[in-house]
C-alpha positions in Angstrom: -142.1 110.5 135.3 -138.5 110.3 134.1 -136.0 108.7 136.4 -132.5 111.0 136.3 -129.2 109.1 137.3 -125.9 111.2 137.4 -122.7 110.2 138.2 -119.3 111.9 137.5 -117.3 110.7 134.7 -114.0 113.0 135.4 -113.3 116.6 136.7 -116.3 118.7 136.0 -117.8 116.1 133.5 -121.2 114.0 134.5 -122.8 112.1 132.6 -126.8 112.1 133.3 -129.3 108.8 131.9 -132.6 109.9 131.4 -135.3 106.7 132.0 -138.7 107.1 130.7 -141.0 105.4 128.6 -139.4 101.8 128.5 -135.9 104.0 126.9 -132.8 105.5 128.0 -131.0 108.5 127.0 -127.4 109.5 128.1 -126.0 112.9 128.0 -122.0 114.2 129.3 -122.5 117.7 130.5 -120.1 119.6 131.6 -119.9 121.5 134.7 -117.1 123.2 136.7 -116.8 124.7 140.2 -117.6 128.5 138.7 -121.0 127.4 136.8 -122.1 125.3 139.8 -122.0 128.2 141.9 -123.3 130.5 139.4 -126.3 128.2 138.4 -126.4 126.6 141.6 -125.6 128.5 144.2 -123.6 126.1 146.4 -125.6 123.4 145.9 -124.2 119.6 145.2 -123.5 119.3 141.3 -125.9 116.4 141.2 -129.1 118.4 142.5 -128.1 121.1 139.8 -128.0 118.3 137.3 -130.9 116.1 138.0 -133.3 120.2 138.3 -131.4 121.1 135.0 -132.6 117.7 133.3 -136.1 118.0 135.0 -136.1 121.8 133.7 -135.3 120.7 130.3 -137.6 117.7 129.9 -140.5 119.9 131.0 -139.5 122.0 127.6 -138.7 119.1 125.1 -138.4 114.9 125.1 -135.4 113.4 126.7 -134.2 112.5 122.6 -133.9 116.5 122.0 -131.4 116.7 124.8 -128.1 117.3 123.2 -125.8 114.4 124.1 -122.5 116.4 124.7 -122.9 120.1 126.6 -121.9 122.6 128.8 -124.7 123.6 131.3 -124.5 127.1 130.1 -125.6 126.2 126.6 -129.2 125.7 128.2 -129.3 129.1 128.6 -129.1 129.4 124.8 -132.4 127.9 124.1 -134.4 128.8 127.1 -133.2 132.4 128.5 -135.7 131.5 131.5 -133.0 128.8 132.7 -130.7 131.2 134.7 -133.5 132.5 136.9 -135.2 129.5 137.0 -132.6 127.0 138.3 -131.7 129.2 140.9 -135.2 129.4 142.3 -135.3 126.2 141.8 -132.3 124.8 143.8 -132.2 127.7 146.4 -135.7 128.8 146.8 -134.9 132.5 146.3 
């Protein structure tokens, strides 16, 4: 299982390593105060991050994680992620 470390960089920046497999991966995403609640719900930034990353390794290796990206982007390539998150990090 991947081990997920975030930590903020700046103002609704984090960056996020990714452990697994003897190799780490490290990705800035960024994240302000109107995506957090709208992905989130109110939860802490870093429980969005680390069930974002959890989400997305699920779907793809941790080296197919763009390095550089707006949460929202996720959306992009997996139209399930809205939804998803939510029920993930809220439970409704």
């Amino acid at each position: 299982m991947a081990e997920i470390d975030v930590s903020v960089a700046r103002a609704d920046e984090y960056v996020v390593e990714v452990r697994e497999d003897g190799s780490t991966t490290r990705h800035t995403v960024m994240l302000d105060s109107s995506a957090l609640e709208r992905f989130g719900g109110g939860v802490p930034a870093k429980r969005l991050l680390e069930e974002s990353f959890r989400f997305l390794l699920e779907r793809e290796p941790k080296e197919a994680i763009l390095r550089r990206f707006e949460i929202s982007v996720i959306g992009r390539y997996f139209p399930e992620f809205e939804s998803e998150i939510r029920r993930r990090v809220t439970g409704s």
